[in-house]
C-alpha positions in Angstrom: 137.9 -46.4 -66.7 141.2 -44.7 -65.4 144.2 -46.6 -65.9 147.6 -47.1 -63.8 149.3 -44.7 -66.5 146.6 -42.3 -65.7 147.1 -42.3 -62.1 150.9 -41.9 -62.8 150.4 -39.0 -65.1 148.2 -37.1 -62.3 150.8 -37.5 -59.9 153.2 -35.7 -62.1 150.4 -33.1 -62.8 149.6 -32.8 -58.7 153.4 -32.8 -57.8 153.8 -29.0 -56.9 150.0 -28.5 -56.2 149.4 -31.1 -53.4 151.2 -31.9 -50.0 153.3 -35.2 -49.8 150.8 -36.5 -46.8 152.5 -38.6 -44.2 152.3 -42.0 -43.7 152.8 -43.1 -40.2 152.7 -45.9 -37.7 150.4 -46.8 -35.3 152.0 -48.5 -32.2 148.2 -49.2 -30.8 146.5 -50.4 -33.5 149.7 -52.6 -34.5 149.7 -54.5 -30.9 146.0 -55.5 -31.1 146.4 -56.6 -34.7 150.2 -57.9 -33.7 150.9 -56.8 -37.2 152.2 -53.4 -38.3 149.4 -50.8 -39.5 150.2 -47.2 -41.0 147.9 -44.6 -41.0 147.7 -42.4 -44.3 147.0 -39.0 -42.9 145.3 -36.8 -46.0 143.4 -35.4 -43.3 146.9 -32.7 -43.2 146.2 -32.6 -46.8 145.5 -28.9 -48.5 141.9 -28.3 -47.8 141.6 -30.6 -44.9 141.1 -34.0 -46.7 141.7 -36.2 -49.7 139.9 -34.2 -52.4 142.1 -32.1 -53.6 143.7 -34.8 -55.7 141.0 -35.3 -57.6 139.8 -31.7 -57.7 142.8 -30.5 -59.4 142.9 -32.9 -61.6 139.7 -32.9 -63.6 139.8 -29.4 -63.2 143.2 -28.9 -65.1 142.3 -31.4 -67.9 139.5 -28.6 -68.6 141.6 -26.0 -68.4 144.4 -27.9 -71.1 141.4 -28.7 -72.9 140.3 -24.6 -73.1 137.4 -25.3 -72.0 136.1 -21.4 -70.4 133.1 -23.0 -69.3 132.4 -22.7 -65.4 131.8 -25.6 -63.4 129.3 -26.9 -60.7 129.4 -29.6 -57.9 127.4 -31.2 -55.6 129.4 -31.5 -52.2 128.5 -32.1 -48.7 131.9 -29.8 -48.1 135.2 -31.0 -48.6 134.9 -31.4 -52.1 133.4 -28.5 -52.5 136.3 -26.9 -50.6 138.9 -28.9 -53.1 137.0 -27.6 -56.2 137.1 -23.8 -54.5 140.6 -24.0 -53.8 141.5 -25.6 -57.7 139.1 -23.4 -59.4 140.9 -20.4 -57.4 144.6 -21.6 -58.3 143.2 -22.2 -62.0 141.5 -18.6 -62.3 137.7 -20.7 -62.8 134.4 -19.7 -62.4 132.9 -22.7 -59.2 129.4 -22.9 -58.4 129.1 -25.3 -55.0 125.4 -26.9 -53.8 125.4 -28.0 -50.7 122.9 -29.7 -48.7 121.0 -27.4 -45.9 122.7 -29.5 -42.8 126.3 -29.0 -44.7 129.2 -28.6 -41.1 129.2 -24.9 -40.5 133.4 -25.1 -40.7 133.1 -26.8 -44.3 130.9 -24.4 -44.9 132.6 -21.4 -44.0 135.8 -22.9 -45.4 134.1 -23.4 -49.3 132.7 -19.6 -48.8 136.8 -18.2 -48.5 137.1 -19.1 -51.7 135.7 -16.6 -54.3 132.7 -19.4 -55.6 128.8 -19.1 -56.0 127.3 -21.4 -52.4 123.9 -22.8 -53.2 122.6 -24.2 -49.7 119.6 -26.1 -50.9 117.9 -30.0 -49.9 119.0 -33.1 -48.5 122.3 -35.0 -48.9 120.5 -37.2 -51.2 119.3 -34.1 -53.3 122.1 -31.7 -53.9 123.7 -34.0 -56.8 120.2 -33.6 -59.1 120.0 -30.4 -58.2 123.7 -29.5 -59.2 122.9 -31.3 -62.7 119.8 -29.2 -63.2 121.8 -26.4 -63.0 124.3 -27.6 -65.4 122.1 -28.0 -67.9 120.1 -24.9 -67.5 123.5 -22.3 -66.8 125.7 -24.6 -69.6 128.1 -25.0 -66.7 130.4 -28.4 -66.5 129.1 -30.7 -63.6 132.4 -32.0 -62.0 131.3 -35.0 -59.7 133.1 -35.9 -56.5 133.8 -39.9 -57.5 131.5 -40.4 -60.9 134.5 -38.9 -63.2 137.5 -40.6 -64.3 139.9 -37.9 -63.6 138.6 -37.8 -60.4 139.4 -41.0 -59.9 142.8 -40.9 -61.2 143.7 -38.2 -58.8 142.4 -39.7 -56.1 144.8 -42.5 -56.8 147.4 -40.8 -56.4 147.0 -41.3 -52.7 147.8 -45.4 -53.3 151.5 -44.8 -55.1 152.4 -42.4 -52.4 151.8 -45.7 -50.0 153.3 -47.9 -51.6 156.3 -46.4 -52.7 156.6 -45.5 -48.5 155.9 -49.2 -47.5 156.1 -51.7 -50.7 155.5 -54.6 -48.6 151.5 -53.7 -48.0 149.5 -56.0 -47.5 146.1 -54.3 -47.5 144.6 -50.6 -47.8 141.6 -49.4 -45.9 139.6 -47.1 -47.3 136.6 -44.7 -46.0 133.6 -45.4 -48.9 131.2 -42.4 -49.5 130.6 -42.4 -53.7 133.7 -44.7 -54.1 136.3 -42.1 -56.2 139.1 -42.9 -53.4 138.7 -46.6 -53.0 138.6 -46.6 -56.9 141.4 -45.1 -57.6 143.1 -46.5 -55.2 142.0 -49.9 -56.1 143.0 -49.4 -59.7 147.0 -47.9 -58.6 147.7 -50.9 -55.9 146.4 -53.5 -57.9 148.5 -52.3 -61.0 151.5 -52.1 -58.9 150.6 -55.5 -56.9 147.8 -57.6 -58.0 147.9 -59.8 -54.6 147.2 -56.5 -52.5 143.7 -56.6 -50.6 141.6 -53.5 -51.0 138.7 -53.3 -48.0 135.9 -50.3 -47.8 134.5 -49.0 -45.2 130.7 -47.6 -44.1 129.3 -46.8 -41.7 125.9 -49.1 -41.0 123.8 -45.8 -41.0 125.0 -45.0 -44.8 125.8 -48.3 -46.3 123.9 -47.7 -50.2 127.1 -48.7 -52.3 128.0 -51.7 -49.6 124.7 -53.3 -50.9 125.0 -52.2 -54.2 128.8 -53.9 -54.2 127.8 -56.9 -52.3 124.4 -57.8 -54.4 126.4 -56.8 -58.0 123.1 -54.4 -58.6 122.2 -51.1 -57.9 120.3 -51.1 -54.8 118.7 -47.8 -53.0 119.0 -47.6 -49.1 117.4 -45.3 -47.1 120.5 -43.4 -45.0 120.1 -42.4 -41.3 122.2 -39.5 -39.9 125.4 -40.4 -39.1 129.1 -39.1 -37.2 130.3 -40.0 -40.3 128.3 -37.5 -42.3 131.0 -36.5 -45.5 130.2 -40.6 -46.5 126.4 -39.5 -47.1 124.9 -38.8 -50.3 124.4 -42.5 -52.1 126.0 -42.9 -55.4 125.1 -42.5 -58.8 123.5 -45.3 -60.9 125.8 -46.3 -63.6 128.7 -44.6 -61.6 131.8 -46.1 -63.0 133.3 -46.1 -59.2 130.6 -49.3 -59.5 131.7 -51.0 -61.8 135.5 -50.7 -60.7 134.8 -51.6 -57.2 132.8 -54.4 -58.3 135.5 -55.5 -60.6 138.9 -54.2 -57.8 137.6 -54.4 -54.4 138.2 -57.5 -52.2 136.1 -56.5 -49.2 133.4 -54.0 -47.1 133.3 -53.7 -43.9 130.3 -51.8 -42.1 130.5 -50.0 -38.9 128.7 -49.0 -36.1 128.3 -45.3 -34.5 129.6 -46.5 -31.4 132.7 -47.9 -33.0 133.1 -44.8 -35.4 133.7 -42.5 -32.2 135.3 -44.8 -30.5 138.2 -44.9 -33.4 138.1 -41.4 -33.6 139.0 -41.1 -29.5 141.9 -43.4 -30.0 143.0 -41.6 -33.6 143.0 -38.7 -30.8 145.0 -39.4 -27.7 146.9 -42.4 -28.7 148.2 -41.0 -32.7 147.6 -36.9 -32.2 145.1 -37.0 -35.3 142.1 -34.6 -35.2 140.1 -36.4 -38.0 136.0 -36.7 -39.1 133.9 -39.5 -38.8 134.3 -40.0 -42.4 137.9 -40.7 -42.0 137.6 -42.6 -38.5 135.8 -45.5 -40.2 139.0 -47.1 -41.9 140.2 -47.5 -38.2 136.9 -48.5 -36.9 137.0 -51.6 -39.1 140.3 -52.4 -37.4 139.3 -52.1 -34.1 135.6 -54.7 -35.0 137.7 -57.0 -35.7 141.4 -56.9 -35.0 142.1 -60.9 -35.8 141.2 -59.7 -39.3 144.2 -58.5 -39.7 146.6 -60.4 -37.5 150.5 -60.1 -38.7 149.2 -58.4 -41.8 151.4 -55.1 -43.0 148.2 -53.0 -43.0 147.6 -48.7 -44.4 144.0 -47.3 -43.1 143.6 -44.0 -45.2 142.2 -41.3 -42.8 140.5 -39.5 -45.5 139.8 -35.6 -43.9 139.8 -33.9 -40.8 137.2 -31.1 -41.3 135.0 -31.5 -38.2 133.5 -28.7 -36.1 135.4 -28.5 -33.0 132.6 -28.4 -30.9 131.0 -31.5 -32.6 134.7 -33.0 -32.1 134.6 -32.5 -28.1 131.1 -33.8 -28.0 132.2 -37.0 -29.4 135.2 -37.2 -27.3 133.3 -36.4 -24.5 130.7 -38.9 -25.3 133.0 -41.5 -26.0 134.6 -40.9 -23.0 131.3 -41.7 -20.9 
């Protein structure tokens, strides 16, 4: 498991490679909780989202290590982008599977970086199928959350908050195969063992809420959802299990209706264009806002690659 020293040590390594997101605060979300809540925006991160961190990361541990070896992923897109873009920057060979109902934009944003796109099977299916290939082309499989120096980078994001806003009370965190809420679990506790860390899902693609709240490895069947970049279930044995299991204080599950809804507000009160994925930290806020009454809280809007006309639609809908 990644340690606080590790997380530390990424930063260093990300320093010049990453943008310095900014942490903000919301004036409507902190009146309905009548406490103050920040929104981490790493959707204005390189490559649209949050992955990038961890990307770069694992990616130049390889590359100290000389290992010449390309390396495969499994992404529904934005950590496929992250791997393009560090594989690019590191002079790498990246093969990308993506499932056949990937976003068009993600899509066409992996494909601008000079990687081999294999558009094949479900959400559920693209992280065997990525494996296979592994094995068969004696590539590296780099997953998006089952790795430690995924992790690590990922938790980066978690001393960037606190060193902005020491006196946090809790983090919010979008949950899709658990790297960011793991490493960010593993940084804020190190730094403040009192600090509450909460996931999010949405209802339609809860598999590692029931896996975390039942302490076993449980299989869900997922339904579409807004929040489609949270799809794709999680590994068994994942060691983003075992540390949420161990770092995690809460999960929170959300409804579509709520999803968009926090994406509208995100929108015309705060000026963030974000993804569904991302809108679920702020959806938890707005299910229950006595939750978090007085509390200092940080909701980590994870990306903000979303078609645009998929983004009107939902505003549009919402709006209805």
């Amino acid at each position: 498991m990644p340690t606080l020293r590790d997380i530390e040590n990424a930063e260093k390594l990300l320093k010049t490679r990453i943008k310095h997101t900014p942490l903000i605060r919301s004036a409507f979300l902190s009146e309905i909780t009548n406490g103050s809540v920040y929104l981490k925006l790493e959707n204005l991160q390189k490559t649209g989202a949050f992955k990038i961190r961890g990307a770069f990361t694992a990616l130049s541990r390889l590359e100290q290590e000389g290992d010449s070896k390309g390396v495969i992923t499994a992404s529904s897109g934005n950590h496929g982008q992250a791997v393009g873009l560090a594989a690019a920057e590191l002079g790498m060979n990246a093969t990308i599977v993506v499932p056949e109902h990937v976003s068009k934009s993600k899509l066409e944003k992996i494909k601008q970086f000079d990687v081999t796109v294999i558009k094949r099977g479900s959400y559920e299916e693209v992280e065997p199928l990525a494996k296979k290939l592994a094995h068969d082309k004696d590539l590296i499989y780099v997953s998006g959350y089952n790795h430690p120096d995924i992790v690590a980078g990922q938790g980066t994001v978690a001393l960037e908050i606190l060193k902005a806003e020491p006196e946090t009370d809790a983090i919010i965190v979008p949950v899709g195969g658990g790297g960011l809420i793991s490493g960010i679990a593993i940084a804020a506790k190190g730094l403040n063992p009192e600090i509450e860390i909460i996931g999010v899902q949405a209802e339609a693609s809860s598999m590692v809420y029931y896996c975390w709240k039942s302490n076993e490895f449980v299989e869900v069947q997922e339904e579409e959802t807004v929040a489609s970049g949270l799809m794709g279930g999680i590994q068994e044995g994942s060691i983003t299990l075992s540390i949420m299991r161990d770092k995690v204080d809460d999960m929170i599950l959300v409804e579509e209706g709520t999803i968009t809804h926090a994406l509208k507000i995100l929108y015309e009160a705060e000026g963030q264009r974000v993804e569904g994925a991302a809108a679920v930290a702020v959806a938890a806020i707005l299910k229950n806002p006595t939750r978090f009454r007085g509390k200092n809280i940080v909701a980590v809007l994870s990306g903000g690659n979303i078609e645009e006309s998929t983004f009107q639609q939902l505003i549009r809908e919402t709006s209805s």
